[in-house]
C-alpha atoms as one frame of an Amber mdcrd trajectory, in Angstrom:
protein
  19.346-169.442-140.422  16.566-170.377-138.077  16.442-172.015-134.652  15.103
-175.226-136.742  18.106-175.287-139.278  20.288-174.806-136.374  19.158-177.664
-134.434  19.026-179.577-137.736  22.688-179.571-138.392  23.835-179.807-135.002
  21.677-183.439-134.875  23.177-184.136-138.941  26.080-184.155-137.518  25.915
-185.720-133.853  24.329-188.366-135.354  26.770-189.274-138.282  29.093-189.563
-135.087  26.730-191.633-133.360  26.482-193.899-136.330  30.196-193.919-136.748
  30.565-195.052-133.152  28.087-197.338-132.925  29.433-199.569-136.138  32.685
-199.322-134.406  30.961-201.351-131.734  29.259-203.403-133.589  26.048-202.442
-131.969  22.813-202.801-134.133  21.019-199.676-134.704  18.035-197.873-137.244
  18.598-194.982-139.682  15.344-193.108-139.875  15.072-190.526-142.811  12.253
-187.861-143.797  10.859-189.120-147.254   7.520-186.919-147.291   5.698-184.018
-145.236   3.337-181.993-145.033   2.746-179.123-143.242   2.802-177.132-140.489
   6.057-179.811-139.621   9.502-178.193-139.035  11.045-181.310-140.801  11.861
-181.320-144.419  12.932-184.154-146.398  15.948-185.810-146.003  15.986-185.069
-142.388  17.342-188.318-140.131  17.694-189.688-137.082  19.454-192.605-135.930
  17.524-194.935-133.095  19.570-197.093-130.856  18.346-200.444-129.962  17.019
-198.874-126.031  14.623-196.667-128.460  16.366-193.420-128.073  16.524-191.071
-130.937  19.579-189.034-131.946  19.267-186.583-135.273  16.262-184.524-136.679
  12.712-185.598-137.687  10.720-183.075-136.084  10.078-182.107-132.840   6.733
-183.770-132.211   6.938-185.492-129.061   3.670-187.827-130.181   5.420-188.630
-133.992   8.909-189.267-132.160   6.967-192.302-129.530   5.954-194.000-132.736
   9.579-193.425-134.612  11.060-195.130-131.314   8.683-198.300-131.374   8.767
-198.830-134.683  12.997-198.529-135.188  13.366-201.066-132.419  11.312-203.175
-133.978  13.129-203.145-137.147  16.079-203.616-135.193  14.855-207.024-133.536
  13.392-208.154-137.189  15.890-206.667-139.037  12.912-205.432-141.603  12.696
-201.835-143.011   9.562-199.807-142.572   7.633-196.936-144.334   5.675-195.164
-141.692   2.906-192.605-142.213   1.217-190.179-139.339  -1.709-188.000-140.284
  -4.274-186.715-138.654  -6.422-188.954-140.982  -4.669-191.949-140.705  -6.520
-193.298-144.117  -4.921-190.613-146.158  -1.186-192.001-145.896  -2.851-195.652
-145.625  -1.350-197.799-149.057  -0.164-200.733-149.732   3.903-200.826-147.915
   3.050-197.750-145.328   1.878-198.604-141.690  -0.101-195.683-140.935  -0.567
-194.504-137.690  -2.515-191.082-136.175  -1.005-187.649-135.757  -2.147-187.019
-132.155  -0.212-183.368-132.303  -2.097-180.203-132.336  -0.075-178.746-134.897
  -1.250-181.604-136.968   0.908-181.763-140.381   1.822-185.278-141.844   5.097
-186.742-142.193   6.122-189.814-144.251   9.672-191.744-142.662  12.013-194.812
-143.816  13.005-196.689-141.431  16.429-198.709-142.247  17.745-200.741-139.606
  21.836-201.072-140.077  23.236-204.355-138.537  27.117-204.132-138.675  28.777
-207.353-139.132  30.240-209.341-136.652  33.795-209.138-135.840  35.380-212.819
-136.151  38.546-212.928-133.887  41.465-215.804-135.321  44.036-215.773-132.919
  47.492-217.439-134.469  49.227-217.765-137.938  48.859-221.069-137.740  47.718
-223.160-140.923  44.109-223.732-139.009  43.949-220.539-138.172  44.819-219.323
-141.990  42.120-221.853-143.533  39.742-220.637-141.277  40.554-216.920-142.289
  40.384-217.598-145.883  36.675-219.727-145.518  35.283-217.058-143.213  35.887
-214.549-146.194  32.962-216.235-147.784  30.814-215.231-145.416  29.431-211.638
-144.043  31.648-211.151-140.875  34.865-208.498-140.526  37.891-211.134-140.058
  40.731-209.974-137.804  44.210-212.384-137.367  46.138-211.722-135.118  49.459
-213.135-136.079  52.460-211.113-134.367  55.400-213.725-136.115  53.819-212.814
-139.695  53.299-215.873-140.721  49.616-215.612-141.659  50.398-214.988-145.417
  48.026-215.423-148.140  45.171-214.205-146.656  41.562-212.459-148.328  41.815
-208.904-149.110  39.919-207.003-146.357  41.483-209.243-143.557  43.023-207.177
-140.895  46.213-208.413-139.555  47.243-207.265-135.765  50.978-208.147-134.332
  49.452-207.427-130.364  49.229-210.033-128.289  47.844-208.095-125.406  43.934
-208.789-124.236  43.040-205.687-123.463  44.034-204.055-126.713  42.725-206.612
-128.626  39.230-206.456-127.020  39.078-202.809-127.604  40.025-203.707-131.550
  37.412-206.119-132.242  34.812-204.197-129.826  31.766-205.819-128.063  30.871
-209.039-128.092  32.879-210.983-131.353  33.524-214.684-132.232  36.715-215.987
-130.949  38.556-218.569-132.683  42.283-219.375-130.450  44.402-221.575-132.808
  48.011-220.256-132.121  48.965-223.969-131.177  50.669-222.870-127.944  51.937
-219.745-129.070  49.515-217.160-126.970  46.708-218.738-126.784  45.954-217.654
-123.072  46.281-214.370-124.001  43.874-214.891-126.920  41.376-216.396-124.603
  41.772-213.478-122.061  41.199-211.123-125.118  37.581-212.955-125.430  36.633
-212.943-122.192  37.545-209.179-121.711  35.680-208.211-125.155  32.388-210.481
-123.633  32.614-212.888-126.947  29.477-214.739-127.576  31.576-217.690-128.403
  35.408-218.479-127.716  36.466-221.513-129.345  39.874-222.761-128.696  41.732
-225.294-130.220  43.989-227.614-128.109  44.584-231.066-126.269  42.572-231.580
-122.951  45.792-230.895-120.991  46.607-227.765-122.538  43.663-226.473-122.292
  43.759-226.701-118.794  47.100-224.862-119.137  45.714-222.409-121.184  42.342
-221.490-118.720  45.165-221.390-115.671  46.749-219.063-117.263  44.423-216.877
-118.880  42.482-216.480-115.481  45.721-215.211-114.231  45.604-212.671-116.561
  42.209-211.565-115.936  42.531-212.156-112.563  39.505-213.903-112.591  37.998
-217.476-111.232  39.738-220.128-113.697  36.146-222.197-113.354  34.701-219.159
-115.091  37.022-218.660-117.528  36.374-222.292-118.640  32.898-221.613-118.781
  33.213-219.147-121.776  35.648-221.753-123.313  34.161-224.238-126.063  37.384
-226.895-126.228  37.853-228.702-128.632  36.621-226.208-130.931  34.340-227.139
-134.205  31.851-229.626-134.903  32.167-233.559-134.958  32.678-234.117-138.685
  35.707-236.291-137.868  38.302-233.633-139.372  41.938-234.198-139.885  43.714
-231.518-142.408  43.744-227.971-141.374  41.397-227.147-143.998  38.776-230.107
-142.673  38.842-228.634-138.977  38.412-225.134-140.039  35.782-225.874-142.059
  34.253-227.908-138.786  34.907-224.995-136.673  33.488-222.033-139.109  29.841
-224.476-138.601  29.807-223.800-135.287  30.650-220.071-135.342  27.474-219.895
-137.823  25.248-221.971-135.316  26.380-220.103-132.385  25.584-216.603-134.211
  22.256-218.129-135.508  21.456-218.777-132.049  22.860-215.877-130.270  20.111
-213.757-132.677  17.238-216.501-131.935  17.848-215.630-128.709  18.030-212.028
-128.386  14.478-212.230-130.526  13.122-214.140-127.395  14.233-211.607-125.185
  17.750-212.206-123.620  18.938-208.681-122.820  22.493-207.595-121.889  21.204
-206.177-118.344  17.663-206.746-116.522  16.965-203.671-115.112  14.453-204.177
-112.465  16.536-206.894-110.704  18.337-205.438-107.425  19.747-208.256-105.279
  22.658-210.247-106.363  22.087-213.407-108.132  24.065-216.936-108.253  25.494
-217.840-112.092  24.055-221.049-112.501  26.761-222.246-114.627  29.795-221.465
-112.827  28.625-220.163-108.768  29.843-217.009-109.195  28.102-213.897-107.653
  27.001-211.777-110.644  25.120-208.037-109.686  22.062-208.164-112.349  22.641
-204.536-113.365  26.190-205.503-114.129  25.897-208.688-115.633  27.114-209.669
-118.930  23.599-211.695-120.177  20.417-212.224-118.289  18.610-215.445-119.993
  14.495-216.173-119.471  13.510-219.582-118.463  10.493-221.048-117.445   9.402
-217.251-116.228  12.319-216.738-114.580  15.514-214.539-115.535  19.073-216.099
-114.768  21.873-213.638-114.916  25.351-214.684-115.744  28.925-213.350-115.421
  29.645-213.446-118.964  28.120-214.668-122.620  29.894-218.238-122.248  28.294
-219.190-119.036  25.005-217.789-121.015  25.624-219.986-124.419  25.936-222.846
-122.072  23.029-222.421-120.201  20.957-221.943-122.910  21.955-224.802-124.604
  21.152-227.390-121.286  19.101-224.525-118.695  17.942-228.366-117.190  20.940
-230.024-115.942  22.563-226.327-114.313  19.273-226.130-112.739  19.489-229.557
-111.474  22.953-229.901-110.355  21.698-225.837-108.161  19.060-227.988-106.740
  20.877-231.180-105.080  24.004-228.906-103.461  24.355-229.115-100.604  22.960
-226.371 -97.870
């Protein structure tokens, strides 16, 4: 076996981990797979690598430096438009240049020409119900319709009758729930009383993009008292993240009515949760160093550590979690007014 083969499976088999690991966390990613070469390449067909969304490859397509710049451009760009790609690099980029292959130059000495599909894999988003309660069920059994991984947590047992490929979970407890549903889910709290600070808490620990909860005025005031306690967290930031009542106006009375109003505004908040990362809202902004203000809730947020950094008007806003974010997104005008006339 040579050096090459070595490296080859070592890289087969870190990245099947990778992708494994990944889809667990419901991160994005691209599989990029040999399809054609020609040599002198030390690939071979059916060699792949897997590209994270930061453009760093894992796996075996060669080990041209100049080949792998272009595999890392191109992967996170089929990651943002979610399109595959057929590249070609040749020295002569006109000889791999056809109709469905973007061809690009082979600025390696060793020249050769390689030929790579580039997939990008999008796992589906994990859709969090907390309660058993007949909301809660309805909005289990619509959600089935549509491509997100449905988890109920329901520790009495009462959510019965649910879609095959629903995962029921009896723990109530928001850490282990976050680490179950991974980063960033949909959070739907309809346990009518039953846990539904602890649900909340589970959101705000997993940094859901949305956390809809489903209760009176009063208790949710209960519920964001308590569920800061939990976190041990600022109760004004907890409410931030929380969209109360949850669901859109449709004027909804049966169970089936207000799940139906609350699964629309799941799918709007996802549809605009990928507008937005398309525009360029990323998770951390890197070249920020002093601490910045959350403009939705006051609290201090350290830009390398913050949950979502948002672009507006040429100027990046960083935020202590996704709810703040969602919020500012949706109205950027009146936080930025309200920052303006406080006080000194």
């Amino acid at each position: 076996m040579t050096q090459d083969d070595t490296r080859r499976d070592e890289s087969s088999d870190d990245g099947a981990a990778l992708e494994r690991a990944l889809a667990e966390r419901g991160e994005a990613y691209a599989r990029v797979t040999v399809v054609r070469r020609e040599p002198p390449v030390s690939a071979n067909v059916g060699d792949r690598a897997v590209v994270t969304r930061s453009g760093e490859i894992h796996g075996w397509i060669g080990g041209m430096s100049c080949a792998q710049s272009i595999v890392s451009e191109q992967a996170t760009a089929a990651i943002e438009d979610g399109e595959p790609r057929l590249l070609g690099i040749a020295p002569d980029p006109d000889t791999v240049d056809r109709p469905g292959v973007s061809a690009f130059p082979m600025q390696c000495h060793s020249e050769g020409v390689l030929e790579l599909f580039v997939e990008p894999v999008t796992p589906a988003p994990e859709l969090l119900v907390v309660g058993g309660s007949p909301i809660a069920r309805s909005l289990a059994r619509l959600a089935a319709e549509l491509p997100v991984d449905v988890t109920v947590v329901d520790p009495d047992g009462s959510a019965d009758a649910l879609p095959a490929g629903t995962t029921v979970t009896a723990t109530t407890d928001p850490e282990d729930l976050a680490a179950e549903v991974g980063t960033a889910p949909l959070v739907v709290v309809a346990s009518m009383g039953g846990y539904d600070a602890r649900g909340v808490a589970a959101g705000v620990h997993a940094d859901a993009g949305y956390i809809g909860l489903v209760a009176s005025d009063t208790r949710c005031a209960e519920v964001i008292e308590r569920a800061a306690g939990l976190l041990d967290r600022d109760p004004d930031a907890v409410e931030a993240a929380v969209t109360n009542p949850a669901g859109v106006d449709i004027t909804a009375h049966t169970p089936p009515e207000i799940a139906a109003s609350i699964l629309a505004e799941v799918v709007d908040v996802r549809a605009r949760a990928v507008g937005a990362d398309a525009e360029g809202e990323t998770d951390v902004a890197p070249d920020a160093d002093a601490d910045a203000t959350d403009p939705v809730c006051g609290m201090t947020v350290t830009p390398d550590e913050a949950a979502a950094s948002v672009q507006h008007d040429d100027e990046t806003y960083h935020f202590c979690c996704r709810g703040c974010a969602d919020s500012f997104r949706a109205d950027p005008t009146a936080y930025l007014e309200e920052e303006s006339t406080a006080p000194a």
